[in-house]
C-alpha positions in Angstrom: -4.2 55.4 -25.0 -6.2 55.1 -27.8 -10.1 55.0 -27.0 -10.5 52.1 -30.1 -7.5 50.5 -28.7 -9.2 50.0 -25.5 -12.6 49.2 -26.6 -10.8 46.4 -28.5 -9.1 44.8 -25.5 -11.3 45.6 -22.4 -14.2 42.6 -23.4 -11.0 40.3 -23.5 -9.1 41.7 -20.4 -12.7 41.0 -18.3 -13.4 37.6 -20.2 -9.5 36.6 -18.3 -9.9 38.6 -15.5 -7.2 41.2 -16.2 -7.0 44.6 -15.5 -6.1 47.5 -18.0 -3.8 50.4 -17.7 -5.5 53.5 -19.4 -2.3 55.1 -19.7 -0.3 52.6 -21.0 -2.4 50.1 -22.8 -0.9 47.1 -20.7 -3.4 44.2 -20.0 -1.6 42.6 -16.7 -3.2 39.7 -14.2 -3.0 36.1 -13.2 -3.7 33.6 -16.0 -3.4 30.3 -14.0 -1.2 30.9 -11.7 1.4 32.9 -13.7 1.6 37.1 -13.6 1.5 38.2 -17.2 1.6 41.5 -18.5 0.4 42.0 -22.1 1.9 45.5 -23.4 0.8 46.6 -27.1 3.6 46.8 -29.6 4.0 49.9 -31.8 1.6 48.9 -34.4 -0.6 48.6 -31.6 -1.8 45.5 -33.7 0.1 42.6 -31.3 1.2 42.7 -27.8 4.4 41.8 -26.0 3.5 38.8 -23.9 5.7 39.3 -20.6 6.5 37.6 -17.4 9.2 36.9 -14.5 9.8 33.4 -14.2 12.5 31.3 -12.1 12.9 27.6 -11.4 14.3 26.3 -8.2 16.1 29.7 -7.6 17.3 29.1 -11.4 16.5 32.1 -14.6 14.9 30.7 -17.3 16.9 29.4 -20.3 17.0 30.9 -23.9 16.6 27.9 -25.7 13.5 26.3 -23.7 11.9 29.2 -24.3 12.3 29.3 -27.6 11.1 25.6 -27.3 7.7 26.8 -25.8 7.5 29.5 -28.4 8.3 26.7 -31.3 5.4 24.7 -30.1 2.9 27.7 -30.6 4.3 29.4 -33.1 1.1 30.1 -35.1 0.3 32.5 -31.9 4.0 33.2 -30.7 6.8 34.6 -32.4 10.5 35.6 -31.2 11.3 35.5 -27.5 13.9 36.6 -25.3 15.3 36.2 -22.0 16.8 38.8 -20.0 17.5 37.7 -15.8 14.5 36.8 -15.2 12.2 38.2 -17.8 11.0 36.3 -20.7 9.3 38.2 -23.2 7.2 36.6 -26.3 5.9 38.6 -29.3 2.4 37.5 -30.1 2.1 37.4 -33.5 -0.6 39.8 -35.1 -3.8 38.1 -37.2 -5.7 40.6 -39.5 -4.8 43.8 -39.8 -6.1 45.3 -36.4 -5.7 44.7 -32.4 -9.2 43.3 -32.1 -8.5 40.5 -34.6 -5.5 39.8 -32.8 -7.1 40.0 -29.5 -9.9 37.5 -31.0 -7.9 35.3 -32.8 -4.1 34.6 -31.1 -4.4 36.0 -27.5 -5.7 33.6 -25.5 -4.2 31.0 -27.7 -0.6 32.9 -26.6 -1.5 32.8 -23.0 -2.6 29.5 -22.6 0.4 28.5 -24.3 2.8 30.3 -21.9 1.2 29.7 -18.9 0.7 25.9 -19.1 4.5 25.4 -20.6 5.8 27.0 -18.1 3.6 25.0 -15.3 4.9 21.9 -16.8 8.0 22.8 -16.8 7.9 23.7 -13.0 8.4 27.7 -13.0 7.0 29.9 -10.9 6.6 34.1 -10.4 9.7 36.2 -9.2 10.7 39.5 -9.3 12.6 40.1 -13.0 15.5 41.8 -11.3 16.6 39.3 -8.3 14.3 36.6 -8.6 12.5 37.2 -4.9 8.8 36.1 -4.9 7.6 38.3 -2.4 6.2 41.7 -2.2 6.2 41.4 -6.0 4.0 44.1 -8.2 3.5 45.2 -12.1 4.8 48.4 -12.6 5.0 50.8 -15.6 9.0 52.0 -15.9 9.8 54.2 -18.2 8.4 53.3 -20.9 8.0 49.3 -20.4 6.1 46.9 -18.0 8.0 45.5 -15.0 7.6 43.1 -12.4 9.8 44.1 -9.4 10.1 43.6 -6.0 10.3 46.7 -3.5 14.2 46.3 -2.8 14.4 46.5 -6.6 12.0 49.3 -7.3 14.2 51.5 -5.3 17.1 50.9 -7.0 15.5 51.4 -10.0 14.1 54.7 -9.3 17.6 55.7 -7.8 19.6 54.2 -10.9 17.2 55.8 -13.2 16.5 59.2 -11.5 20.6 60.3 -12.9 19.0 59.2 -16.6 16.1 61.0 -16.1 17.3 64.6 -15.2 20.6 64.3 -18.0 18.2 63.4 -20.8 15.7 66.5 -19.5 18.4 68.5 -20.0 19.4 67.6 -23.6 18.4 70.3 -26.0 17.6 69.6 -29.8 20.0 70.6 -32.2 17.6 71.4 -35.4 20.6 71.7 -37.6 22.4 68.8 -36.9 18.3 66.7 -37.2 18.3 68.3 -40.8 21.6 67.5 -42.1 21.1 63.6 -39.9 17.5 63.5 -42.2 19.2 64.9 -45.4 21.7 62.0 -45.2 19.1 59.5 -43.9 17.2 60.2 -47.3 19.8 60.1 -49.3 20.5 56.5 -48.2 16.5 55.5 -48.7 16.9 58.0 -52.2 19.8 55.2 -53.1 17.7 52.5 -52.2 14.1 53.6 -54.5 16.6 54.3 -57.8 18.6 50.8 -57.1 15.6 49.2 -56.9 13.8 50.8 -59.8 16.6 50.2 -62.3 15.8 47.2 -60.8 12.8 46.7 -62.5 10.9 46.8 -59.4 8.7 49.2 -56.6 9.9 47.6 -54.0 8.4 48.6 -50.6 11.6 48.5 -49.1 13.0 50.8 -50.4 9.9 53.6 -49.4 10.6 51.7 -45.8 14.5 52.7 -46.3 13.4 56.4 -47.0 11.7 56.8 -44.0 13.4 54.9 -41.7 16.5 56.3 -42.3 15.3 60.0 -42.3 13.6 59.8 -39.2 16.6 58.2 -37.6 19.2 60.2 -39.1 17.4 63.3 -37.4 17.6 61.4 -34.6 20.9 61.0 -34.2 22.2 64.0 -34.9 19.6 66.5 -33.7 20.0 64.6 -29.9 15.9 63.6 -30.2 12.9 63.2 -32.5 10.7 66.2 -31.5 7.4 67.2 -33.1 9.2 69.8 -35.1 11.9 67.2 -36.0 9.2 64.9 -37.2 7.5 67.6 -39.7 11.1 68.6 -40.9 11.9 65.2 -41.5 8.2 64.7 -43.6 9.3 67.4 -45.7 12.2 66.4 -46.1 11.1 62.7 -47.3 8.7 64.3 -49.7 11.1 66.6 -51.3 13.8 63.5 -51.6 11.0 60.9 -52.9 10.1 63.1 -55.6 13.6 63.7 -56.4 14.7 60.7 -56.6 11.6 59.0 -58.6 12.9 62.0 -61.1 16.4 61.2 -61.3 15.3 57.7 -61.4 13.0 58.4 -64.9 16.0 60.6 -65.7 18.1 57.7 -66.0 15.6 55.9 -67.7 15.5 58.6 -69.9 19.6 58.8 -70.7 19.4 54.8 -71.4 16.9 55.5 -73.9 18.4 58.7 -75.4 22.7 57.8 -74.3 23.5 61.8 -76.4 21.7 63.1 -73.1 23.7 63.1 -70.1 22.1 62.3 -66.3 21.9 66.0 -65.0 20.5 67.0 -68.8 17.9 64.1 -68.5 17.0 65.1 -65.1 16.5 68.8 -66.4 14.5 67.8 -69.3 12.3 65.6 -66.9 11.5 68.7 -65.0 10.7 70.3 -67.8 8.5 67.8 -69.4 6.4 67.4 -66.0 5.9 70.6 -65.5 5.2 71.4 -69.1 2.4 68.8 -69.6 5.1 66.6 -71.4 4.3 63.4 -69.4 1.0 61.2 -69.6 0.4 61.4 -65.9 -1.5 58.0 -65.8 1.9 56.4 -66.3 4.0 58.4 -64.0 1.7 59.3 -60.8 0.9 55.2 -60.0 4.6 55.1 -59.6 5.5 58.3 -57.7 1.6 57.4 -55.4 3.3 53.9 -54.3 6.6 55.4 -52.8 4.6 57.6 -50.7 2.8 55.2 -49.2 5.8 52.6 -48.7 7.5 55.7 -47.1 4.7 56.8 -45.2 4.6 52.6 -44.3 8.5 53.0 -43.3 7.7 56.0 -41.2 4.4 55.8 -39.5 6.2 53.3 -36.7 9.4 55.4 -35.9 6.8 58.2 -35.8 4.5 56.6 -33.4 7.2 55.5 -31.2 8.2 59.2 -31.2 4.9 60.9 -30.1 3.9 57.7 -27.9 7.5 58.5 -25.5 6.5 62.3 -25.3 3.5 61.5 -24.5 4.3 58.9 -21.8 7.2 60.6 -20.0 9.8 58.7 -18.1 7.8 57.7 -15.3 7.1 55.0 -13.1 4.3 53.4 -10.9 2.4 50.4 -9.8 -0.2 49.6 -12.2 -1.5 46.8 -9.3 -2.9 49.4 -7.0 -5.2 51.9 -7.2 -3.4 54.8 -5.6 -0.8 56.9 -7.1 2.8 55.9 -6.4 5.6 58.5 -5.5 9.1 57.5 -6.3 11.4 58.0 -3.5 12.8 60.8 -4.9 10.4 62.6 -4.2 9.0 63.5 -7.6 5.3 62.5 -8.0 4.5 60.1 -10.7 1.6 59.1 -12.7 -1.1 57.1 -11.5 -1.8 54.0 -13.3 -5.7 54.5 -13.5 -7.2 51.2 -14.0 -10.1 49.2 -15.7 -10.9 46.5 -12.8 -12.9 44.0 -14.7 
């Protein structure tokens, strides 16, 4: 996990009691009476606010949920409910971790925590709702609060997953042709929007969503090599389409020139010293960045799962866990503060 990441959070995890999980960035404890685990989002500038609730034997309901989230919604955004897991999105403040660790955290906590007190919940396993023998694990790729009965069947119902998607190979042809048709779409999106009248960050976000994804799905995964394609691709395809878009700009102004003659002439004008730069580089500058902007998450999410495998262990002891399968797992090395 991130070393800046982790200085952020570590003065906060103490100041509540908490622990850390170096590997996976999860703040997890008691906060009165209730077993949270905090698990940073993508942007690694909110957290995922997590627990396993039940009431007289009873999952929690959607809607009361959403009533506890209402009530706080300044620090708590969307919610859902799955068995018995509720999971609330803090919402970020500032533009980094540590002002939303200073400003909404405890805020979110304390909002959780005594709603759900006065509404008469209490800790269970997220699975099948048992309270005892109870722990916060870290399974593939998400916290967890489960009890032993159900960490075994997870490992066991997860172990098929595991060894099929280890043997999935990448198809590089079938990621370039996904990413070709995945620009195309964000290509459609920066012209529409420029004709428009507008630079709409949207459609940079379109660009590289869609490339990433469209690699993706059908190169089978988003490898390191499928994330560099899939850059060059996005940069060959913005430029491209920022010049067809002038082209057309061009043909409305001059109707004798046709679209692929305007697009020619473009080239030829750029590359010729034809164009006063100061009025088309701000333009061409702000689609990279919205793209970059549209990308930088997928991309994040990419390197983050190769880099945390599918594995699982407790992250509420201090020795290493084996699965029952008998493969070794990581430990969840821990900040006890």
């Amino acid at each position: 996990m991130d070393k800046k990441y982790l200085q952020s959070v570590i003065p906060f995890a103490a100041s509540v009691n908490f622990k850390v999980d170096n590997a996976s960035g999860t703040l997890f404890g008691s906060y009165k009476g209730f077993n949270v685990m905090l698990f940073p989002l993508f942007n690694l500038r909110s957290f995922q606010l997590s627990v396993a609730v039940k009431r007289q034997g009873v999952s929690p309901s959607l809607p009361e949920m959403q009533q506890i989230a209402a009530m706080s919604k300044k620090f708590l955004g969307a919610c859902a409910v799955n068995g018995y897991r509720v999971d609330f999105n803090v919402k970020p403040s500032g533009l980094s971790i540590k002002s939303t660790v200073n400003n909404n955290l405890l805020h979110a906590l304390e909002a959780v925590a005594v709603n759900l007190s006065k509404l008469g919940y209490e800790n269970c396993c997220q699975v099948c709702g048992q309270t005892e023998n109870v722990g916060t694990y870290f399974a593939y790729n998400c916290t967890a609060r489960l009890c032993d009965s159900c960490h075994q069947t997870y490992v066991e119902r997860n172990d098929a997953v595991r060894q099929e998607k280890s043997k999935k190979t990448e198809n590089i042809v079938g990621g370039i042709i996904g990413a070709l048709l995945g620009s195309l779409i964000g290509a459609a999106a920066i012209i529409i929007f420029s004709q428009l009248g507008y630079i709409a960050a949207i459609s940079g976000v379109i660009m590289g969503v869609c490339a990433l994804k469209g690699y993706e799905l059908l190169g089978g995964k988003l490898s390191k090599a499928g994330i560099i394609i899939s850059s060059l691709i996005m940069v060959i395809m913005v430029f491209l389409s920022n010049q067809l878009d002038w082209a057309i700009i061009l043909h409305n102004e001059y109707p004798s020139y046709g679209i692929f003659d305007a697009f020619k002439m473009m080239n030829y004008l750029l590359f010729n010293d034809g164009i006063e730069l100061s009025a088309y580089l701000p333009q061409l500058f702000l689609l990279y960045i919205f793209t970059f902007v549209g990308a930088a998450p997928t991309v994040s999410a990419a390197l983050r799962k190769q880099n945390m495998p599918d594995i699982l262990y407790r992250m509420d002891e201090s020795a290493p866990s084996q699965s029952n399968t008998g493969e070794s797992v990581l430990n969840g090395n821990s900040i006890n503060n």
